[in-house]
N, C-alpha and C positions, 0 to 999 in steps of 0.2 A: 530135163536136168542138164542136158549138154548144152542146152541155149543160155539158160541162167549163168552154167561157167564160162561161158564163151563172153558174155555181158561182163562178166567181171572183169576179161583179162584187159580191158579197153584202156588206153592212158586219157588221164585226165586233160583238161582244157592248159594246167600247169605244164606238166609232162610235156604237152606236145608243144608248147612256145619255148620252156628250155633245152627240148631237144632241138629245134628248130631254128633258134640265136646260138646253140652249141654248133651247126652245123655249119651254120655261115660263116663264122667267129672261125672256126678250123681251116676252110678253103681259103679263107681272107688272109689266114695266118700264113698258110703253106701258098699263098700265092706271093706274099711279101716274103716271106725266106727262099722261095724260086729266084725270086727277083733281084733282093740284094745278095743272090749267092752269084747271078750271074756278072753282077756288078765288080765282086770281089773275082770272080774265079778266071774274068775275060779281063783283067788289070785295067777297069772302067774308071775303077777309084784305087787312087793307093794307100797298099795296108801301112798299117803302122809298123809293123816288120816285115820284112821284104820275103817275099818266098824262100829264095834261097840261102835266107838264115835261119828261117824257124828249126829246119831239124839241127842243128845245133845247142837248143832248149832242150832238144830232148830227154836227154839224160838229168836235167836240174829236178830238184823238187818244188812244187807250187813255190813257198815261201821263195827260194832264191830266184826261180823264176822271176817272179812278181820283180822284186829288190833289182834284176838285172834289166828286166825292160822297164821299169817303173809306172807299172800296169798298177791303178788302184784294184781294190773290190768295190763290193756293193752296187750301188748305182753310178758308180765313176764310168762307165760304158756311156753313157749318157753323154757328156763329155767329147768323148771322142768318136763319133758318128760319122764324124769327116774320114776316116778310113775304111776301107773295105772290108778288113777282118773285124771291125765293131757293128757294123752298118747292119749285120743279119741279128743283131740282139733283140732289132726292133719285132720283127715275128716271130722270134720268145717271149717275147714279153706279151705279145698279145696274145698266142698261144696260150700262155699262163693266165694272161687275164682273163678270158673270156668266161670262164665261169662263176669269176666278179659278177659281169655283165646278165646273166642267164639269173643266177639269185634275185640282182636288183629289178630286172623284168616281170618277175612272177609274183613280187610281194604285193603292187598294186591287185593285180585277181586274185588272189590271198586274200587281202584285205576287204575286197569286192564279195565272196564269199565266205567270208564271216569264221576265215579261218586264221583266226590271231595266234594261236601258238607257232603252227608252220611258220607264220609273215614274221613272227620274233626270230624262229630260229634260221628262217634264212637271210634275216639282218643280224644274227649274231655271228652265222658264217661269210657272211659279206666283210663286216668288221674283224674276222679272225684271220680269214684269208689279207684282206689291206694290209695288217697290223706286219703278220707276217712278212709281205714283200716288200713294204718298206724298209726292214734292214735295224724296228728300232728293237727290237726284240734279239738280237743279234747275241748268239751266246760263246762265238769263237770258235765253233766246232767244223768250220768250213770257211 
């Protein structure tokens, strides 16, 4: 009896390829936000606001904030990558993607074993997840 549950608790061939593009995808991430933090933090790149104005913002709220340095949102970071204080966005975002990545990985062995519901719904969260980060679903609440 103890062998048969022990058999069960095994991850699949899915399981251990998304965990395994999750893990990479993490180190890669936090190696790129090391990296451009020491860019910004050793004045390698200069930020868009100088150090010694930021606390100054302090006190503002987002909106006047924004309006005072004329920071967009959304993907406006994008844009300004040339500064130090934007340049760490890049290993958020991959942070964030990477379980894009890990979805779009396992639908082909999904599909390879004849498991079409799974391979739909993890192309349904591959596209809910996109939809999302792209910014067009945007409902003003941040």
């Amino acid at each position: 009896m103890a062998d048969q549950h022990d058999a069960k608790l095994e991850a699949s061939p899915e399981q251990l390829l998304y965990a395994n593009i999750l893990a990479k995808g993490m180190y890669f991430g936090l190696l790129i936000l090391l990296i451009t933090f020491v860019l910004y933090a050793f004045g390698i790149m200069k930020p868009y606001i100088p150090l010694d104005e930021i606390s100054g913002y302090w006190g503002y709220s987002v909106h006047e904030y924004l309006e005072l340095t004329k920071i967009g949102t959304g993907w406006s970071w994008v844009g300004m990558l040339q500064y130090g204080d934007f340049i760490n966005f890049i290993g958020i975002a991959l942070l964030a993607g990477v379980t894009i990545m890990c979805y779009l990985a396992i639908v082909p062995m999904l599909l390879k074993s004849n498991d079409k519901v799974y391979a739909i719904l993890a192309l349904i969260e591959v596209a809910v997840l996109t939809l999302a980060a792209s910014g067009i679903l945007a409902v003003g609440g941040h």
